[in-house]
SEDREN-621771 format. One record per residue: residue in one letter; z, x, y of N, C-alpha, C, O in turn. Coordinates in pm, 1 decimal, m for minus. Atoms other than C-alpha are relative to their C-alpha. Layout:
% residues N
<lumkol><residuo>A</residuo><n_Z>Z</n_Z><n_X>X</n_X><n_Y>Y</n_Y><ca_Z>Z</ca_Z><ca_X>X</ca_X><ca_Y>Y</ca_Y><c_Z>Z</c_Z><c_X>X</c_X><c_Y>Y</c_Y><o_Z>Z</o_Z><o_X>X</o_X><o_Y>Y</o_Y></lumkol>
...
***
This chain:
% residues 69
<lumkol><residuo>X</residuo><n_Z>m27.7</n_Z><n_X>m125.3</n_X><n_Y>m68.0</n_Y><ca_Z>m2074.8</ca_Z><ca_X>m134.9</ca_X><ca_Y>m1368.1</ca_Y><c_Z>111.0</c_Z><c_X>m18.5</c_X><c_Y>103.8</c_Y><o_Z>189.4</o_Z><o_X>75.7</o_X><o_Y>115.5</o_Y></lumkol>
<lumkol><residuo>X</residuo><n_Z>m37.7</n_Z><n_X>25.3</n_X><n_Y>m120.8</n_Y><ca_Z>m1906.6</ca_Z><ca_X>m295.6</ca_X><ca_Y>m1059.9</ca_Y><c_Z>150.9</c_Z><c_X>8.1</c_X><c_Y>m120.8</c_Y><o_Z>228.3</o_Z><o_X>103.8</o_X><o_Y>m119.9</o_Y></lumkol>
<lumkol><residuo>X</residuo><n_Z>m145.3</n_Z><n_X>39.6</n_X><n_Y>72.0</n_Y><ca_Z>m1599.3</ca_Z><ca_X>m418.0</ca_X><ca_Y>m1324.2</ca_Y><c_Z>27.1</c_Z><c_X>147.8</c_X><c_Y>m50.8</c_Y><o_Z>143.5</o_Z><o_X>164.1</o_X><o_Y>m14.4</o_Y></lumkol>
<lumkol><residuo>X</residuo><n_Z>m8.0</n_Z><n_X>m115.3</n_X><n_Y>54.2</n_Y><ca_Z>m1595.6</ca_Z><ca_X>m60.7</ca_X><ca_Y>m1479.7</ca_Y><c_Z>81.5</c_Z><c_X>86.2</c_X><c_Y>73.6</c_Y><o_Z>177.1</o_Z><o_X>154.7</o_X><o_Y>37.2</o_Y></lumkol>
<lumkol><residuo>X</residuo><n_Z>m105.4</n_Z><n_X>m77.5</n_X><n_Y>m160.6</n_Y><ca_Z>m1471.5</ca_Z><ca_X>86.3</ca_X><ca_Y>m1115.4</ca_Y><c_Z>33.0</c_Z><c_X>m90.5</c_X><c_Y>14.5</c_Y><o_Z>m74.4</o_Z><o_X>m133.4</o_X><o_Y>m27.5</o_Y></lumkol>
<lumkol><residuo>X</residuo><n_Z>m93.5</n_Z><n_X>78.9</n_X><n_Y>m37.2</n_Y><ca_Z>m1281.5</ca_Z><ca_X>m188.0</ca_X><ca_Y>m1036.7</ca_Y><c_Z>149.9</c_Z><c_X>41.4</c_X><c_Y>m133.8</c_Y><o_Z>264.4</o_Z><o_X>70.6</o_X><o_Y>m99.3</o_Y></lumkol>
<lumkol><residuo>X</residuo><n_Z>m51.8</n_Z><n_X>m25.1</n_X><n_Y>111.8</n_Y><ca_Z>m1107.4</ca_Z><ca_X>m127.3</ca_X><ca_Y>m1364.7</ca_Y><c_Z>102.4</c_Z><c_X>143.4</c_X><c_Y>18.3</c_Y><o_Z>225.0</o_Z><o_X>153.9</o_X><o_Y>16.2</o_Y></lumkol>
<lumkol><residuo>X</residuo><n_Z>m32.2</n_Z><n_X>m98.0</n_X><n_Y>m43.6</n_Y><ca_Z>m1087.8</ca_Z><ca_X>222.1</ca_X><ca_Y>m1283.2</ca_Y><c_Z>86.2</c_Z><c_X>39.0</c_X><c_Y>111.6</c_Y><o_Z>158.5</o_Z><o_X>138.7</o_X><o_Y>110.0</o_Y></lumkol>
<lumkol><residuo>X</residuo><n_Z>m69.1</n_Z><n_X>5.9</n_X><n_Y>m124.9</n_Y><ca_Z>m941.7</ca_Z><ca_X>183.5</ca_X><ca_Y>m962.8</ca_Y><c_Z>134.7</c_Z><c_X>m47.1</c_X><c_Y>29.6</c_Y><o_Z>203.1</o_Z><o_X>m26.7</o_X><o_Y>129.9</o_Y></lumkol>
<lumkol><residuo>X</residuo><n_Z>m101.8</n_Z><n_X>67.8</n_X><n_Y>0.2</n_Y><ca_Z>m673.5</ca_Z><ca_X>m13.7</ca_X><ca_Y>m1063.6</ca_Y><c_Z>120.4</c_Z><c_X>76.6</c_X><c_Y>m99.2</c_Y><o_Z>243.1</o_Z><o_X>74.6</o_X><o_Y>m90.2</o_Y></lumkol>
<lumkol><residuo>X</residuo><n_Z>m57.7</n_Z><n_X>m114.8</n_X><n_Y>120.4</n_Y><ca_Z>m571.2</ca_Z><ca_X>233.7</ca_X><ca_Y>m1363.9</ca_Y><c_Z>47.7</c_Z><c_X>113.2</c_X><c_Y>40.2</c_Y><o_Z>141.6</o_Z><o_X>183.9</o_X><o_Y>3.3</o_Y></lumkol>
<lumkol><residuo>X</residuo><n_Z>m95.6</n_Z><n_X>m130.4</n_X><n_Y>m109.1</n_Y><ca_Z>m544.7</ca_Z><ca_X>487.5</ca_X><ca_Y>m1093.9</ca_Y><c_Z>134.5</c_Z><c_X>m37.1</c_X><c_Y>109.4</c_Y><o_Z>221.0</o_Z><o_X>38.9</o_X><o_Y>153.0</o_Y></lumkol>
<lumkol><residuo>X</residuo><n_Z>m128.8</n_Z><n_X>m22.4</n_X><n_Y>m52.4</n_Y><ca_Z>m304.6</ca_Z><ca_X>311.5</ca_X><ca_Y>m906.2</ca_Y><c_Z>156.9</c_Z><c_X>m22.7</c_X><c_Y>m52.6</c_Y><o_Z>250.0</o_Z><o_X>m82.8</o_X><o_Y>1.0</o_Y></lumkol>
<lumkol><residuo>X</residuo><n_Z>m113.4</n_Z><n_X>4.7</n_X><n_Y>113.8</n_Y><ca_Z>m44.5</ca_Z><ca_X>372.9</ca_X><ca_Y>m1228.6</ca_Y><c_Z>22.7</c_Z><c_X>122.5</c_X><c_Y>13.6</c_Y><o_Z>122.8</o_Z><o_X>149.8</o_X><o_Y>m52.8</o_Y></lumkol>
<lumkol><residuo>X</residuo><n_Z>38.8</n_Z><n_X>m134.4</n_X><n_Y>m1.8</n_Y><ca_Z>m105.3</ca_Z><ca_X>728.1</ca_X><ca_Y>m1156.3</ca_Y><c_Z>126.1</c_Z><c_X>88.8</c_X><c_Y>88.8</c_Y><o_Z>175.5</o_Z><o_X>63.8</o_X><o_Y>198.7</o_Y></lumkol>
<lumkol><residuo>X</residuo><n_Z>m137.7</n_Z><n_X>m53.4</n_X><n_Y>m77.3</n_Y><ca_Z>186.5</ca_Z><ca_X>983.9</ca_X><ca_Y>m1088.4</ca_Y><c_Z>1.7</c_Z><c_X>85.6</c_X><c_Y>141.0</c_Y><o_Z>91.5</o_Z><o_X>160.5</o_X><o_Y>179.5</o_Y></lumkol>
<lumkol><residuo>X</residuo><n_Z>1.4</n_Z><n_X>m92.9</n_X><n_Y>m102.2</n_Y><ca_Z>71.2</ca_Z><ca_X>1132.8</ca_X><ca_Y>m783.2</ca_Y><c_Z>m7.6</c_Z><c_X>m103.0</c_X><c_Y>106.4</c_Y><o_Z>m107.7</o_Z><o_X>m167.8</o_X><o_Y>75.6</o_Y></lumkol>
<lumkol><residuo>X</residuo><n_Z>m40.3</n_Z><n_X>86.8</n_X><n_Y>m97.9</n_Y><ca_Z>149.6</ca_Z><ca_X>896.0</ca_X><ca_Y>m479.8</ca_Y><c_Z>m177.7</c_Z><c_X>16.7</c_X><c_Y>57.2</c_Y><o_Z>m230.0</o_Z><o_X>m91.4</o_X><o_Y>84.1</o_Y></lumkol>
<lumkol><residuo>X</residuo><n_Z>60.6</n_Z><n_X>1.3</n_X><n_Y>m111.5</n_Y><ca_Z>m170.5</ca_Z><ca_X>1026.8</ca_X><ca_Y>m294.2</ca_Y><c_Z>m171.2</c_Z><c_X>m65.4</c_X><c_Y>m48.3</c_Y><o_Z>m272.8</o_Z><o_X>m101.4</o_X><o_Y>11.0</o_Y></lumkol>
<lumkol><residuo>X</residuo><n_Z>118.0</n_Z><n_X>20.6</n_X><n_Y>94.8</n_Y><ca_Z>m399.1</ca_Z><ca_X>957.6</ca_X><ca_Y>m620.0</ca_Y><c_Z>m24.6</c_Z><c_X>m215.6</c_X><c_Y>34.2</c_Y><o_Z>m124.0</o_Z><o_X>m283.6</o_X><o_Y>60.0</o_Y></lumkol>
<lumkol><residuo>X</residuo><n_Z>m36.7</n_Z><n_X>138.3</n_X><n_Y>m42.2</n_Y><ca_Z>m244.4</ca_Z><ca_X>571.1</ca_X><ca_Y>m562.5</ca_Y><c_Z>m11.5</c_Z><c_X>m54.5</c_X><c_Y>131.7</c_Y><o_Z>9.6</o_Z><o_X>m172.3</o_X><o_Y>160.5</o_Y></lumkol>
<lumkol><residuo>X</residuo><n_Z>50.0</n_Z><n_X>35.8</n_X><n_Y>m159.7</n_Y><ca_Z>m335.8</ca_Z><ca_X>559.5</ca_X><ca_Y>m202.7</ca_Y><c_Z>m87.2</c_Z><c_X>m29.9</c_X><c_Y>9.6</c_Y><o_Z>m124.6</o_Z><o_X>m128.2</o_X><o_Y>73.6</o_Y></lumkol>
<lumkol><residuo>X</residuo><n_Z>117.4</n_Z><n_X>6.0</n_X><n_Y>m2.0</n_Y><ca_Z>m627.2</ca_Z><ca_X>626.0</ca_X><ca_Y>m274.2</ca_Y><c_Z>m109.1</c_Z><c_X>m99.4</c_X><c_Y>m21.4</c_Y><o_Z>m210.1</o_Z><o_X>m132.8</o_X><o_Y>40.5</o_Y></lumkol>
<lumkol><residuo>X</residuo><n_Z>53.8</n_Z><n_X>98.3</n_X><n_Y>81.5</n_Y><ca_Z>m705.9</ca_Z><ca_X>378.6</ca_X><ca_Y>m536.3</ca_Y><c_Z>30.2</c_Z><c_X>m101.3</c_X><c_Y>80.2</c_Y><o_Z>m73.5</o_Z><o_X>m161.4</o_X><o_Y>108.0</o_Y></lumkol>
<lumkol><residuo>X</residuo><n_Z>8.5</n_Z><n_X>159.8</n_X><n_Y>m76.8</n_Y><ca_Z>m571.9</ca_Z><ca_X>60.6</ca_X><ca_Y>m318.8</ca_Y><c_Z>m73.4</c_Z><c_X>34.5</c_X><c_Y>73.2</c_Y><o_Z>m182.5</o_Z><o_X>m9.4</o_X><o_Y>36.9</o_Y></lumkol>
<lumkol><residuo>X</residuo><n_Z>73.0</n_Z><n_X>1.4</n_X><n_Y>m85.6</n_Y><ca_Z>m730.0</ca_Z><ca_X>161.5</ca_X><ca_Y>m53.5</ca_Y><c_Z>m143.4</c_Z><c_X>7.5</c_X><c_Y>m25.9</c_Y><o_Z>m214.9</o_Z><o_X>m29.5</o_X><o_Y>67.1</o_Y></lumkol>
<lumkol><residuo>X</residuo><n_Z>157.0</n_Z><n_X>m8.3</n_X><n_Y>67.4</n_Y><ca_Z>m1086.2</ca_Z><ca_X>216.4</ca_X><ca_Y>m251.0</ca_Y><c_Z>14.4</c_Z><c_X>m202.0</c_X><c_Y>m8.6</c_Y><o_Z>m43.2</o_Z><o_X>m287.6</o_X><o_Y>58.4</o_Y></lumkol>
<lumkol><residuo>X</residuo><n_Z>m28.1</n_Z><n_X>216.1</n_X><n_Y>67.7</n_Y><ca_Z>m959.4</ca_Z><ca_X>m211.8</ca_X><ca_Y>m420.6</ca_Y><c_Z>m25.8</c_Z><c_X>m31.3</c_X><c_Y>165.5</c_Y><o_Z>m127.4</o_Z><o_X>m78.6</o_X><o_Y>216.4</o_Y></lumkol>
<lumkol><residuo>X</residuo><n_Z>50.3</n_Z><n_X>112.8</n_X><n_Y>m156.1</n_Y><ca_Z>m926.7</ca_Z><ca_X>m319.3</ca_X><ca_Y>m41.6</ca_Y><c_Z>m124.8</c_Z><c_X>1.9</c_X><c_Y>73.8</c_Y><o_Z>m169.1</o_Z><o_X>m87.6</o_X><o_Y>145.8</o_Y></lumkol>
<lumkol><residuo>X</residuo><n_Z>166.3</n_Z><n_X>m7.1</n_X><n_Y>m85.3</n_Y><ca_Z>m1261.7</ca_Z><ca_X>m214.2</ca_X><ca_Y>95.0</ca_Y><c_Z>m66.9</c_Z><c_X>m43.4</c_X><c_Y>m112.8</c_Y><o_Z>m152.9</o_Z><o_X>m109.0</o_X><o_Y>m54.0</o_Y></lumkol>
<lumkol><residuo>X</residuo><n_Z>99.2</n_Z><n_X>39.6</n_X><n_Y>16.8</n_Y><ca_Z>m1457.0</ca_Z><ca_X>m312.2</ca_X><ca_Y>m163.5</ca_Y><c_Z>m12.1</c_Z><c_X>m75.7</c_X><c_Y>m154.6</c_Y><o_Z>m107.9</o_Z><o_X>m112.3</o_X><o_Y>m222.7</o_Y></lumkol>
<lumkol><residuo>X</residuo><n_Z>43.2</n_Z><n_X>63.8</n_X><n_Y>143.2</n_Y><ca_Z>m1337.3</ca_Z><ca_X>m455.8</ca_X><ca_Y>m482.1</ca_Y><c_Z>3.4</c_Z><c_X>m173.9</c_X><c_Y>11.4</c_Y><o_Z>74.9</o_Z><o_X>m232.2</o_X><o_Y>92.8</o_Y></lumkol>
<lumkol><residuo>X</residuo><n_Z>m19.1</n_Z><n_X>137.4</n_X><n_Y>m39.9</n_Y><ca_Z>m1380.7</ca_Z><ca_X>m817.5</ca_X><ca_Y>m501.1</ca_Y><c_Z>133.4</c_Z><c_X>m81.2</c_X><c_Y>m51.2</c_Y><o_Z>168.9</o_Z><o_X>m59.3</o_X><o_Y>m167.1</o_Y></lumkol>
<lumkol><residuo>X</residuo><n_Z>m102.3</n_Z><n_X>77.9</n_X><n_Y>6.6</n_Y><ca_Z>m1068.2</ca_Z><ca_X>m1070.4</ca_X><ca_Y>m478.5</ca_Y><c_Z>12.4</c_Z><c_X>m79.8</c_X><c_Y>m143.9</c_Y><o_Z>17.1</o_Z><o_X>m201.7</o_X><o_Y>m159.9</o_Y></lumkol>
<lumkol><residuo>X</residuo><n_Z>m43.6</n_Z><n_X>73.3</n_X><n_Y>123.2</n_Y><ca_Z>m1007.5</ca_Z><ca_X>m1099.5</ca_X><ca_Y>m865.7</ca_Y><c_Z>117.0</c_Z><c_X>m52.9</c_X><c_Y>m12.9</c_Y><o_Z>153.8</o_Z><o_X>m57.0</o_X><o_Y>104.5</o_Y></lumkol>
<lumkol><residuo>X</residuo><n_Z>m113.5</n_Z><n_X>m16.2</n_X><n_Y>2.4</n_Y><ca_Z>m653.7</ca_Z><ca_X>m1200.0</ca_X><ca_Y>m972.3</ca_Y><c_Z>50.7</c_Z><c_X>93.5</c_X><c_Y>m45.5</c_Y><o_Z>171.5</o_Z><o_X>101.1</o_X><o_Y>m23.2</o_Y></lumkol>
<lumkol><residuo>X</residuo><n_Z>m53.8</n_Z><n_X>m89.1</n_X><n_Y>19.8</n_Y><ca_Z>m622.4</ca_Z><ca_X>m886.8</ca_X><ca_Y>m1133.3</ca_Y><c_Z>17.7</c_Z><c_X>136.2</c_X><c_Y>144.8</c_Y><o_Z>109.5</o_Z><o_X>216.7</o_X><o_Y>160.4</o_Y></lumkol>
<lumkol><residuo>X</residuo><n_Z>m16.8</n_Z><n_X>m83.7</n_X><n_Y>m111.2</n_Y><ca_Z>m703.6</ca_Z><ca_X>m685.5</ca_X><ca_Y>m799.5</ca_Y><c_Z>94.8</c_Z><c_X>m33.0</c_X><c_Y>104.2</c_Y><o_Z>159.8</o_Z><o_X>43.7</o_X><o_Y>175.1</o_Y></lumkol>
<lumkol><residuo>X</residuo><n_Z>m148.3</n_Z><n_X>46.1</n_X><n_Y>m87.7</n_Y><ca_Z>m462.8</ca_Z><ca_X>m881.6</ca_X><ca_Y>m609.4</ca_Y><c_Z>116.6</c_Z><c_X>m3.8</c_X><c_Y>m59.3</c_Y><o_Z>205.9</o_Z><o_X>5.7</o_X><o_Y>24.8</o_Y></lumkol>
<lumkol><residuo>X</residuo><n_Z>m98.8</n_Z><n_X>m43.9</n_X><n_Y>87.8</n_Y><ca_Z>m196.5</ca_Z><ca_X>m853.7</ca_X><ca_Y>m894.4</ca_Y><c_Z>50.5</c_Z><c_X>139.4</c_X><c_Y>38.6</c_Y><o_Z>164.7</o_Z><o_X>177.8</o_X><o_Y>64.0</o_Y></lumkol>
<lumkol><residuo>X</residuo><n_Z>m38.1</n_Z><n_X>m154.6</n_X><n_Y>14.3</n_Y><ca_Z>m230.5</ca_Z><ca_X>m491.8</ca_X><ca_Y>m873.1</ca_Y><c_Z>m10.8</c_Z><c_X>26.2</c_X><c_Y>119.3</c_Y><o_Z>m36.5</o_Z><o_X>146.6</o_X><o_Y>116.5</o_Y></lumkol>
<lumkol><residuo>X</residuo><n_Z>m25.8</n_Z><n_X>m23.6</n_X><n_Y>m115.3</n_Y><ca_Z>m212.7</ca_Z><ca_X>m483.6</ca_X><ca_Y>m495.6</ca_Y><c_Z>112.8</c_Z><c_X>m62.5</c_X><c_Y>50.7</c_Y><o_Z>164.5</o_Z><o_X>7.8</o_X><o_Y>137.5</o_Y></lumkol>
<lumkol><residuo>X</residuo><n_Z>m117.9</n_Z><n_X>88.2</n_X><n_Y>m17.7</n_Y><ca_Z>76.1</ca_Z><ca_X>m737.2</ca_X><ca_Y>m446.6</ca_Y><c_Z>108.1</c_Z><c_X>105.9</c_X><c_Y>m64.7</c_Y><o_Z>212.5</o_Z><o_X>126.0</o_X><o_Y>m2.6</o_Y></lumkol>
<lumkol><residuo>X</residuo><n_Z>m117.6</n_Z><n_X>m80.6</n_X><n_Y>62.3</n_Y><ca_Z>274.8</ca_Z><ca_X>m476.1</ca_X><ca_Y>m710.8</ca_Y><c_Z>2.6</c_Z><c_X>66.3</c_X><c_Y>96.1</c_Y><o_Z>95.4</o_Z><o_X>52.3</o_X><o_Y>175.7</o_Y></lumkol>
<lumkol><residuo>X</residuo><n_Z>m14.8</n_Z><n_X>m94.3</n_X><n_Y>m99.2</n_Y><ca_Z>180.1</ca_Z><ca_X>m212.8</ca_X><ca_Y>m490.9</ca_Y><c_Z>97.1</c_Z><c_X>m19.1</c_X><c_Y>93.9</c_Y><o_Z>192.6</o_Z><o_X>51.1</o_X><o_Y>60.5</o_Y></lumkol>
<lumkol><residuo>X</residuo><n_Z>m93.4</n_Z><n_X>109.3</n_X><n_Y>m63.7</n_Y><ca_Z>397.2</ca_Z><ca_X>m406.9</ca_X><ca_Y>m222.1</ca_Y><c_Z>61.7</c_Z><c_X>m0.3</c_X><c_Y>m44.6</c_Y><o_Z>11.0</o_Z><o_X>98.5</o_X><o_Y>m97.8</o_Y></lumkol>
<lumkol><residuo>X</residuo><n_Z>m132.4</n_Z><n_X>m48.9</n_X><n_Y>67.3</n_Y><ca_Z>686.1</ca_Z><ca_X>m372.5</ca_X><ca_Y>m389.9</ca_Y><c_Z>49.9</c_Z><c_X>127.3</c_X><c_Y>m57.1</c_Y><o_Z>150.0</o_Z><o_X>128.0</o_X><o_Y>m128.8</o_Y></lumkol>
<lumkol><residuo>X</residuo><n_Z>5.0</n_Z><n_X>m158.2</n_X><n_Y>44.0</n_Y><ca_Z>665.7</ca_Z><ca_X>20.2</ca_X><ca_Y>m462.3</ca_Y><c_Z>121.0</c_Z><c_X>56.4</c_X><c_Y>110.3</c_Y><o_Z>137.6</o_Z><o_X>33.6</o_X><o_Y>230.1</o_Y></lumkol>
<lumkol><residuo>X</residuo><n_Z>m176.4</n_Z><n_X>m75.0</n_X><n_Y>m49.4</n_Y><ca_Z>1017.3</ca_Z><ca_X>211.9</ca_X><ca_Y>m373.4</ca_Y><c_Z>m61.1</c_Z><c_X>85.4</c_X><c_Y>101.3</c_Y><o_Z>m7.4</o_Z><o_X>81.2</o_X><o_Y>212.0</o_Y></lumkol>
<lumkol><residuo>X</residuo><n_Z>41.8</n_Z><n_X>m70.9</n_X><n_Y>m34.9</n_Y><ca_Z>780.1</ca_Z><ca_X>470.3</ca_X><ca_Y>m256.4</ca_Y><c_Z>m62.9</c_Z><c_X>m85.5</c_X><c_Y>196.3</c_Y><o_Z>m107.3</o_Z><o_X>m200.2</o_X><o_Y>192.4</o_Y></lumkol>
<lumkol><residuo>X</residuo><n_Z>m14.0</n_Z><n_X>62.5</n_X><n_Y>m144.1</n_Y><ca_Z>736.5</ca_Z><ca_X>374.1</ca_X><ca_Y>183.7</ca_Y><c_Z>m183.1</c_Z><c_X>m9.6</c_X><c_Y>m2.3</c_Y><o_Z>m245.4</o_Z><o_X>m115.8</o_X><o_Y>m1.2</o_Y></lumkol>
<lumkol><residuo>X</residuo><n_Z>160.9</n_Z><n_X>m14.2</n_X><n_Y>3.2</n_Y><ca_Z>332.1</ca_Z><ca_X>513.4</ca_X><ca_Y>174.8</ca_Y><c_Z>m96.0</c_Z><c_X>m77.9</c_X><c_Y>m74.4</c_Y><o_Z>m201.2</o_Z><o_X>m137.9</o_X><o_Y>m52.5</o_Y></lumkol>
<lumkol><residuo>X</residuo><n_Z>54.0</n_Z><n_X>110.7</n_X><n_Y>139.2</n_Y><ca_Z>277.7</ca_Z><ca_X>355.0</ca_X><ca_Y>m158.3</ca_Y><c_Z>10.5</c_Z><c_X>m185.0</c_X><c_Y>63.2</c_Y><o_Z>m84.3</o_Z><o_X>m262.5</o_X><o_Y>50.1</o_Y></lumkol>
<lumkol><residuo>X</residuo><n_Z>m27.9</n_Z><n_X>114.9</n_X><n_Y>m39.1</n_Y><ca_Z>416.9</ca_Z><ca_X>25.4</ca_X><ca_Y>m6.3</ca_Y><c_Z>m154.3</c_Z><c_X>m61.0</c_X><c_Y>121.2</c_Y><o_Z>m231.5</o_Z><o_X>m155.1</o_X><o_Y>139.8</o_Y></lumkol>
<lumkol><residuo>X</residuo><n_Z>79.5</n_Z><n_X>20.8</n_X><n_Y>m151.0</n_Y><ca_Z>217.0</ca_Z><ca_X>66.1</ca_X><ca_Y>311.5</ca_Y><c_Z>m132.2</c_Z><c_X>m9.5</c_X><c_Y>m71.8</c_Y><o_Z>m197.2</o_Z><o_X>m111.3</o_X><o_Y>m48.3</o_Y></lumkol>
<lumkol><residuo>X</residuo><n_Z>135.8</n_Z><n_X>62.7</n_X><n_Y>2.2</n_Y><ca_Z>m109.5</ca_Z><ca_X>95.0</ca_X><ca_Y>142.1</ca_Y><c_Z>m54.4</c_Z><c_X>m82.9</c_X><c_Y>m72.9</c_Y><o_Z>m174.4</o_Z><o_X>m109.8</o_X><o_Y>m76.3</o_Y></lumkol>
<lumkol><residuo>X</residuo><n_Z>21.3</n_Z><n_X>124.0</n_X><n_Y>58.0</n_Y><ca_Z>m72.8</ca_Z><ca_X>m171.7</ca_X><ca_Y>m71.5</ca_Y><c_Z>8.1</c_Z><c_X>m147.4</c_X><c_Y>73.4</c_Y><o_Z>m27.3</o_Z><o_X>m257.6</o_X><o_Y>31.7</o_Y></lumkol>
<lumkol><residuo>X</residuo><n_Z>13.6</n_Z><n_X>115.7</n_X><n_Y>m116.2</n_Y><ca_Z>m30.7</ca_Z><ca_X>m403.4</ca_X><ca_Y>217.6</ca_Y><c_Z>m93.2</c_Z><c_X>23.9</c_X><c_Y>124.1</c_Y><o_Z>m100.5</o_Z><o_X>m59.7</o_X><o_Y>214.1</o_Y></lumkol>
<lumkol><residuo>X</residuo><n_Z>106.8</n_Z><n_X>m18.2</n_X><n_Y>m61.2</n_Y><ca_Z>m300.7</ca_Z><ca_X>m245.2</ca_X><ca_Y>404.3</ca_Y><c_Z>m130.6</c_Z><c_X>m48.0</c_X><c_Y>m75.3</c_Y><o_Z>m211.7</o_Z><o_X>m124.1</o_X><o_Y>m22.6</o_Y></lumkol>
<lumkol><residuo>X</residuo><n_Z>103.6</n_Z><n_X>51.6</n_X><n_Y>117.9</n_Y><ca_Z>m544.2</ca_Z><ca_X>m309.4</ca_X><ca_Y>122.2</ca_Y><c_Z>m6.2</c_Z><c_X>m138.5</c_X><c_Y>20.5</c_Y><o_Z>m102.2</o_Z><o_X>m205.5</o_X><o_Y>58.6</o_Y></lumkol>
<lumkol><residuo>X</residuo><n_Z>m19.6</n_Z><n_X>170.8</n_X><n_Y>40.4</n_Y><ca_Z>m404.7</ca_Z><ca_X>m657.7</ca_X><ca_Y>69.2</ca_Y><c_Z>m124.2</c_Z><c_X>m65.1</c_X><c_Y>109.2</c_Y><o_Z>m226.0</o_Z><o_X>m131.8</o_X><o_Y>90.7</o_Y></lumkol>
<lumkol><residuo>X</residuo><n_Z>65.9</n_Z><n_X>45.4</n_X><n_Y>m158.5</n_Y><ca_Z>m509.7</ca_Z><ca_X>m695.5</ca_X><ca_Y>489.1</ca_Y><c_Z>m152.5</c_Z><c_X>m28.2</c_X><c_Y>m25.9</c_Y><o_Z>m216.0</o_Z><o_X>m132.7</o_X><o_Y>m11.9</o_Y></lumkol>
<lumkol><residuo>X</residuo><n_Z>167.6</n_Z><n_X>m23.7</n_X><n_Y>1.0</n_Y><ca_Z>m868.0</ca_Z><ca_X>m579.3</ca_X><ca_Y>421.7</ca_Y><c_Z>m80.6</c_Z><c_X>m83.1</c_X><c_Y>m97.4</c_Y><o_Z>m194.9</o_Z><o_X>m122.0</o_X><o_Y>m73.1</o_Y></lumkol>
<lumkol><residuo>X</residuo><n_Z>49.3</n_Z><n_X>103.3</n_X><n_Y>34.3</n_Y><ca_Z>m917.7</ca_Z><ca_X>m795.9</ca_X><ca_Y>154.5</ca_Y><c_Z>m2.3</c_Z><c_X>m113.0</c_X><c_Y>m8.5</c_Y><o_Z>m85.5</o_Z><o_X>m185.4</o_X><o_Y>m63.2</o_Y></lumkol>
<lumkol><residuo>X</residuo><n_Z>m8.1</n_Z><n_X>163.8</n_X><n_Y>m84.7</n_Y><ca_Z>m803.6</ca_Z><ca_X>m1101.5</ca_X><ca_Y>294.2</ca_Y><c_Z>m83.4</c_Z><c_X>m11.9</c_X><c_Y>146.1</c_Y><o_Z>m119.2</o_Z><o_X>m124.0</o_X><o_Y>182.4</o_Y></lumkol>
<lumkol><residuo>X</residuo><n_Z>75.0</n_Z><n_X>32.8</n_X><n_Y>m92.0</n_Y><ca_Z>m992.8</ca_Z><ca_X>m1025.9</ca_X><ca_Y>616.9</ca_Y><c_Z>m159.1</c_Z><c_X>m5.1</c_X><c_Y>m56.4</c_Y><o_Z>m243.7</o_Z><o_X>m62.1</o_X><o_Y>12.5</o_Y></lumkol>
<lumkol><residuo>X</residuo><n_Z>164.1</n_Z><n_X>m24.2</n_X><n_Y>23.3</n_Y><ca_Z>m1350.5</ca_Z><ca_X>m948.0</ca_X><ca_Y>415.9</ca_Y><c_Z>m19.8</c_Z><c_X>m126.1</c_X><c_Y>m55.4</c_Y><o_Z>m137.0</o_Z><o_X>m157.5</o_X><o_Y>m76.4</o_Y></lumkol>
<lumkol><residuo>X</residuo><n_Z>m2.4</n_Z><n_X>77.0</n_X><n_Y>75.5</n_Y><ca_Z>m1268.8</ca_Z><ca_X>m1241.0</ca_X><ca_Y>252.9</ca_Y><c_Z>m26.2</c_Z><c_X>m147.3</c_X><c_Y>100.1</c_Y><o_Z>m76.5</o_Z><o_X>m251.1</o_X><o_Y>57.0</o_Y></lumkol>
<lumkol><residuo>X</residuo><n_Z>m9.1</n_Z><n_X>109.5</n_X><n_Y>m100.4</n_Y><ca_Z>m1247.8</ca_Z><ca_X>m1479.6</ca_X><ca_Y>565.9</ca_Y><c_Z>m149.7</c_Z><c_X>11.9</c_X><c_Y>26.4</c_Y><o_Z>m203.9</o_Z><o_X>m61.7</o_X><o_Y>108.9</o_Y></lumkol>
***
């Protein structure tokens, strides 16, 4: 179940609406666990042209490197 939304979460942040993709990292950083695919798909984020998109893919990143400590 847990991989199902994780899955999900990550599929949304491919998604053409910037705010749909906010959403989704920011859901991955609170609570999905530190796979290499969730950090893959948060590290891209981080490189997004888009400034918001950028930002909450390196906010995410934060949260799951601090839950992680």
């Amino acid at each position: 179940m847990l991989s199902e939304i994780v899955d999900r979460l990550i599929t949304l942040t491919r998604d053409r609406d910037p705010s749909v993709v906010i959403a989704a990292a920011l859901a991955l950083g609170e609570g999905a666990p530190d796979t290499s695919d969730v950090v893959e798909c948060l590290m891209s984020l981080t490189e997004n042209y888009e400034p918001s998109i950028k930002s909450a893919g390196a906010t995410a990143l934060g949260r799951l490197y601090r839950r992680r400590r």
